[in-house]
Steps between C-alpha positions, in 0.01 A plus 500: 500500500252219513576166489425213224478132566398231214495106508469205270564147541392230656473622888263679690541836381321667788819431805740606179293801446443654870907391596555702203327799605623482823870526397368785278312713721763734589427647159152591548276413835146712390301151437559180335339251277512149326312391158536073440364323238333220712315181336189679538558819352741884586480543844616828651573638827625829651519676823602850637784468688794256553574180353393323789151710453469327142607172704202491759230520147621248365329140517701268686482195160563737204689377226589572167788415284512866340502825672595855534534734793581851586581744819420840395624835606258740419477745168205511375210513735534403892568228648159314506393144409360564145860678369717213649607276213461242319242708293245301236286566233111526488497089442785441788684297238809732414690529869819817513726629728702804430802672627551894353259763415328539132525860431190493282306296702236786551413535110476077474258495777263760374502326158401192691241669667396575186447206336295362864775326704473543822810621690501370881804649621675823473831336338713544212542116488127388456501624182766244382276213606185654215758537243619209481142333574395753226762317202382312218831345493549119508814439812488708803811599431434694163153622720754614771708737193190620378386667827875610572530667153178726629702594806777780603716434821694222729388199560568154621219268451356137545259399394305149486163386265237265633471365148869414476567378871839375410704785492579887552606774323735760568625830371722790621581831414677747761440266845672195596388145423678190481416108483627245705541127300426205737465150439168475291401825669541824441469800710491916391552784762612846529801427750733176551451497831154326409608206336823425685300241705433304187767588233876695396395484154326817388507685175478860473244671247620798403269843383264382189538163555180264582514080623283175470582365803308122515612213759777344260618833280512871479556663170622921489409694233428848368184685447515375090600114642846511454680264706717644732678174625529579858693235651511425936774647697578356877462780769657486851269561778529366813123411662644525835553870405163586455424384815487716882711241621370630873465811446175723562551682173658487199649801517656446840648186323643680176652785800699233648597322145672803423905424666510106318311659186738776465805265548373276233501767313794623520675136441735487194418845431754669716856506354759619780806468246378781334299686681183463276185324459386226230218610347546194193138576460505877370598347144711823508928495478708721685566760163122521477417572848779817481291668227184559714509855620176477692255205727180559472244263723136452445309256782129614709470534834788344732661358174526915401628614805723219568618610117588867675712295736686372181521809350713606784676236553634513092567873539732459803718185364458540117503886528224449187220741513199259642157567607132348510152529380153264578461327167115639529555805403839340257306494162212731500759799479677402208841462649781526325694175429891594531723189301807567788233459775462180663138435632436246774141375566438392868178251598476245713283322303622600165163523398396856643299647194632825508870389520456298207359782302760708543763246426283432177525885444890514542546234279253579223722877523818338452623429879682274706343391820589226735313329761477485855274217581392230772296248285672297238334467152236809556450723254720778612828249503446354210437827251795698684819519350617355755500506881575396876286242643447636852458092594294631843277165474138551532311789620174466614381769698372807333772729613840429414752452758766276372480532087534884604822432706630318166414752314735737691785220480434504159565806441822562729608168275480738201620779627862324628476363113491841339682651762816263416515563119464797564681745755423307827861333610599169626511616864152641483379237317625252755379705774109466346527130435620431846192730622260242290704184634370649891178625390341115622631507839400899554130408353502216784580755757217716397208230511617354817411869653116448345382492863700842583335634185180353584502730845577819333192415230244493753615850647380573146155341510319792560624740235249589182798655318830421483835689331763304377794716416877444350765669290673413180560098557275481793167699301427154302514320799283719670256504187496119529437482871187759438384209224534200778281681714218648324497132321427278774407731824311774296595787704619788256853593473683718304861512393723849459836588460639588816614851347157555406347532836569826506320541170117424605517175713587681813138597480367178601723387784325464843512272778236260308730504217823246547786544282685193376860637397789316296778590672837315370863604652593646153638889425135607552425397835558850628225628306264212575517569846449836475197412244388319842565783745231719261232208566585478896435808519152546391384166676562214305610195568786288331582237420845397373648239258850560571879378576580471821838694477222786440488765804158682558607690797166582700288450174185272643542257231436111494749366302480135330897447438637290181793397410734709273589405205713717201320835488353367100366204642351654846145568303485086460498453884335825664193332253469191716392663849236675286368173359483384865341810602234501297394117534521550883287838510273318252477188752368709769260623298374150456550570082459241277836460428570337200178619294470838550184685376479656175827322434627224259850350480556522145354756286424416162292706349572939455 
């Protein structure tokens, strides 16, 4: 959430700085904001709104060598010109931007009221800006530890002095920062994807560490100036992939991505001889992966329920008991840390706050918990045990198409591997990895029907409420496809069991009520149907995500076919038309695709 952008050197800062927000603002869209230290003095300017809002304030010959910049999704106080960041002090000298939220923030600002500052926003992060201003300490970094020993929280911060034009300094503790090293420049940001334009070298500061960061050098250190020695690492990102490349959305792009990403995925990791996967990066031999008894995966939001789908998927070919919970909830109950259970953490970003904390909880209790990430280096990755790179490429809309079809890969790749030391034999085995070897070619099939699925979503326009419903395997998927919906079309939707129907939900089906069913050829299709039967007869309408060896008889059900895969892997491609679904219902709705409100692409902060 939020995004951070910081230059040095010896360009104009300003282009560097609103580029940089611009590759950033999928994680937060509320308003945005510059600070530069020109040759006549701190000059700041925000806007409500886009980046290109902050664009149209800003004078068409500013320049500064120095500057820091920020896209904010909202926490403390709305979204209104005086909370956008940077925030300053009373003089204007002392220049932050912050990622996180300072749990005490409340207390600090009363005692500044106190002593007669004047607060002018309703932020967390202003106070940062008097507390440093407020040190008697010589170096801006030592003023920057002094305020940050007064607070409680996460943060990422930048910040830059008017009395020290020449550099910026940086600190982190529980959200993601990292520097990028140029060629007498130097750049700081909360994501790569804002300095792949200008460098591959970046370092990554890691939770209590702070940075110097001047046109020539950066120095990392601890809060008692210990140097921490952080040296450059080269990341791989392609520009191109950050790009539409003629699309209308993002999302639309990431959609189609998703048969080439997958097969890059699955390159070298397939092995046919045996029937298994490699999984080189799980750090864990075939003798240790026998003694698990139990999977256990933590992720929020899609990366949870796509975690369900895993669960599934290990119970059927590893017969090991398997199940899911959000990472949310993980650590505030005290859970109990089992040594024969093997945790995976799921995030696209690998730097989802809550997934972190939990992973920090299993290991602090004695756990062993691998990683299922997209983004190489972040935080998650590199304090798992070890992990899967999901290797989806970038993802820049909000909701997750692609990383979330890895993630499901990712998990039928573990499953096979468990499965094979385990119980699951060389036939089955086989019979999986030859199901993952098709799985590009079926995903083809299924967006080259986007306009088929773009007919039944407008039959769907009209609806306030929607139920999405599935069974065992197919209630995940079903959860998921609720999740696409209310994200980016905001109509309400609700997921159930299909055995629960009978339960309560029944209640609420009308004709104004459509029914979105998961309805795989598998030994439960009987009872799906007849799940359907209950709903056609009180007056709703369904719809059907389906094979098409499935018969309906007279049922009045539209029925979006997909291709069938093994009955473990089905959940991985009935996901796909929902994905589709949603971004076509969403469409005619004339949504804002890519930035939906209230939303932010990586989250974090709790």
């Amino acid at each position: 959430m939020c995004g951070i952008v910081g230059y040095v050197g010896r360009a104009n800062a300003v282009p560097v700085l609103v580029e940089g927000l611009t590759q950033l603002e999928y994680r937060g869209y509320d308003s945005a904001g510059i600070g530069v230290l020109t040759s006549r003095g701190p000059k700041v300017f925000r806007a409500v709104g886009r980046v290109r809002d902050l664009t149209a304030t800003l004078p068409s010959r500013l320049t500064a060598k120095v500057g820091i910049g920020h896209t904010r999704w909202a926490t403390h106080g709305p979204a209104t010109e005086a909370n956008a960041h940077p925030h300053a002090d009373a003089t204007g000298r002392i220049l932050v931007v912050h990622n996180g939220i300072l749990d005490n923030a409340a207390a600090l600002r009363s005692r500044l009221a106190a002593d007669g500052v004047e607060l002018r926003s309703d932020t967390d992060t202003e106070v940062l800006a008097h507390l440093i201003a407020a040190s008697d300490a010589k170096t801006l970094s030592d003023k920057v530890i002094d305020a940050l020993g007064q607070v409680t929280g996460t943060y990422a911060i930048a910040v830059a002095d008017a009395d020290l034009p020449g550099e910026i300094v940086v600190a982190r503790q529980g959200s993601p920062l990292i520097l990028g090293v140029g060629d007498r420049e130097m750049f700081v940001a909360s994501d790569a994807a804002a300095l792949v334009r200008h460098t591959s070298s970046v370092v990554h500061l890691d939770d209590g560490e702070l940075a110097v960061v001047t046109a020539d050098s950066f120095r990392t250190f601890t809060a008692d100036q210990a140097d921490t020695g952080k040296q450059p690492e080269q990341i791989e990102l392609d520009v191109a992939e950050l790009e539409m490349g003629g699309h209308g959305t993002f999302m639309h792009k990431e959609m189609l991505e998703q048969p080439a990403s997958v097969q890059r995925m699955l390159t070298g990791r397939l092995d046919p001889r045996f029937g298994t996967a490699r999984l080189d990066g799980l750090g864990i031999d075939a003798r240790e992966l026998r003694m698990f008894k139990r999977v256990k995966a933590i992720g929020c939001g899609s990366a949870y329920y796509v975690g369900q789908m895993g669960a599934a998927m290990i119970e059927d070919l590893a017969r090991i008991p398997a199940d899911a919970e959000a990472a949310s909830e993980f650590r505030y109950r005290n859970p109990i840390i089992e040594p024969d259970t093997l945790y995976v953490a799921v995030s696209q970003s690998g730097e989802t706050a809550d997934t972190l904390f939990a992973v920090r909880e299993i290991q602090r209790k004695g756990g062993r918990v691998v990683g299922l990430v997209n983004v190489v280096g972040s935080t998650i990755a590199r304090e798992c045990d070890g992990g899967v790179y999901l290797h989806a490429g970038p993802e820049v809309s909000v909701c997750s198409t692609k990383a979330l079809t890895h993630m499901a890969v990712g998990f039928a790749l573990l499953a096979v591997t468990l499965g094979r030391v385990r119980d699951l034999s060389h036939a089955d085995g086989t019979r999986i990895v030859e199901a993952l070897q098709a799985l590009p070619d079926q995903l083809q099939q299924i967006v080259d029907a986007e306009d088929a699925i773009g007919v039944v979503a407008k039959e769907l326009v009209d609806a306030d409420n929607l139920f999405y419903i599935g069974r065992v395997r197919g209630f995940p998927v079903a959860r998921e496809g609720a999740q696409k919906l209310k994200e980016i079309s905001y109509q309400h939707a609700e997921a159930y069991q299909a055995s629960e129907l009978k339960h309560g939900p029944l209640a609420l089906i009308s004709p104004r009520m459509p029914t979105v069913a998961i309805v795989p050829d598998d030994d439960l299709t009987e009872r799906n149907v007849g799940a359907l039967h209950e709903i056609a007869a009180r007056g709703g309408t369904i719809v059907a995500i389906t094979h098409e060896s499935v018969d309906f008889g007279d049922l009045p059900v539209t029925r979006i076919d997909v291709p069938r895969s093994e009955v473990e892997l089905d959940p991985i491609l009935l996901t796909i038309p929902l994905q589709l679904l949603a971004y076509q219902l969403a469409t005619a709705l004339g949504r804002d695709i890519d930035r939906p409100r209230n939303l932010a692409k990586s989250v974090t902060v709790e």
